[in-house]
C-alpha positions as CSV (number, residue, x, y, z in Angstrom):
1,X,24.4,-5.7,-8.9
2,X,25.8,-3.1,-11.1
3,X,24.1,-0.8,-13.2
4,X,25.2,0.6,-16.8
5,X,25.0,4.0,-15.3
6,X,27.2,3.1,-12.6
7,X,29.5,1.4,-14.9
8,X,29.6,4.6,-17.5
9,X,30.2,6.7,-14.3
10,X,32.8,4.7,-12.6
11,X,34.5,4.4,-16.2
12,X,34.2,9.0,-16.0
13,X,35.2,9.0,-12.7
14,X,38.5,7.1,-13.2
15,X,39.3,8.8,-17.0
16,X,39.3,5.9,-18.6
17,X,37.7,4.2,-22.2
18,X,36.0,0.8,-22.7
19,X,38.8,-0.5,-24.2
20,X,41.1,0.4,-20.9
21,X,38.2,-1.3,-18.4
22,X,38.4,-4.3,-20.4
23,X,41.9,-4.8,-20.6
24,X,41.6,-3.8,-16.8
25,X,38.8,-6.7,-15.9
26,X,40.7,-8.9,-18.3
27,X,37.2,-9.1,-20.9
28,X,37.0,-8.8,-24.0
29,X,36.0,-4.8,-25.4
30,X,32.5,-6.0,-27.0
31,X,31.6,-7.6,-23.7
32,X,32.4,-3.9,-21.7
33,X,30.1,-2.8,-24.9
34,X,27.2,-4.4,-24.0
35,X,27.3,-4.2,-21.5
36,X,26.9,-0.6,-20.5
37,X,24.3,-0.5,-23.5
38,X,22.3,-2.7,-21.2
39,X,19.1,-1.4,-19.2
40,X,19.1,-1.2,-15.7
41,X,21.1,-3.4,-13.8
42,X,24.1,-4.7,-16.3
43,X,23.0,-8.3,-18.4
44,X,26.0,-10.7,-18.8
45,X,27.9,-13.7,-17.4
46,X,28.7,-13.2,-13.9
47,X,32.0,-14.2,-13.9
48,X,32.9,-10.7,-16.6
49,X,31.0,-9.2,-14.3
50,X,32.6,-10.3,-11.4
51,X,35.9,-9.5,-13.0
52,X,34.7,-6.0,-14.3
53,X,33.3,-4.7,-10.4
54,X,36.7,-6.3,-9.2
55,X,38.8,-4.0,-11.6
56,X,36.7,-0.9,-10.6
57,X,37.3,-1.7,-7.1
58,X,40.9,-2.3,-7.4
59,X,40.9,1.2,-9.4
60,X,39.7,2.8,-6.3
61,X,36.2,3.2,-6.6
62,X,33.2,2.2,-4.5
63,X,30.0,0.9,-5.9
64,X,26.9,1.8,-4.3
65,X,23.9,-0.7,-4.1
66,X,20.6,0.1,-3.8
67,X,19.4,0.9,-0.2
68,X,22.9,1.2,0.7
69,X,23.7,3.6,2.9
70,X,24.5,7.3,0.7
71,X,23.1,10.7,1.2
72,X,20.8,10.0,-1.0
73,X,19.7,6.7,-0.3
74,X,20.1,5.6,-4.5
75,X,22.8,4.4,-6.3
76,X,25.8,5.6,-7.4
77,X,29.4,5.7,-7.5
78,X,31.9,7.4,-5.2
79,X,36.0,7.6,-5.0
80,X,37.2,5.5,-1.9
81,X,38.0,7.3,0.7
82,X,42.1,7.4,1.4
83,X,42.1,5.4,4.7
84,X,40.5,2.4,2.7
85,X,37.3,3.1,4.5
């Protein structure tokens, strides 16, 4: 899962507006809209959302799940690294 957070940060990280992540994930701009207004992890059908992780990942960035191994040990969102690691 994604959370709005990580999809507001992900969006900072790479420069870019809503409207530019949904042409991206190939959705529609109210549906990037929502959701990032949602609470906690993002609300919405799985195939946008599916599409919208896929176009973050395919901008270079690296989602981090809960419990998955970080400094921290929370979520987040990182730049890959440039070995593809």
């Amino acid at each position: 899962m994604i959370t709005a957070a990580q999809m507001r940060a992900a969006r900072a990280l790479l420069g870019v507006d809503q409207r530019t992540l949904a042409r991206l994930a190939g959705v529609s701009l109210p549906t990037i809209q929502r959701m990032e207004t949602s609470t906690g992890n993002v609300r919405g059908n799985v195939d946008s959302l599916t599409k919208v992780v896929a176009a973050l990942d395919g901008a270079g960035l690296e989602l981090i799940g809960e419990n998955t191994a970080s400094p921290s040990g929370g979520r987040g969102v990182r730049l890959k690294s440039g070995d593809g690691a």
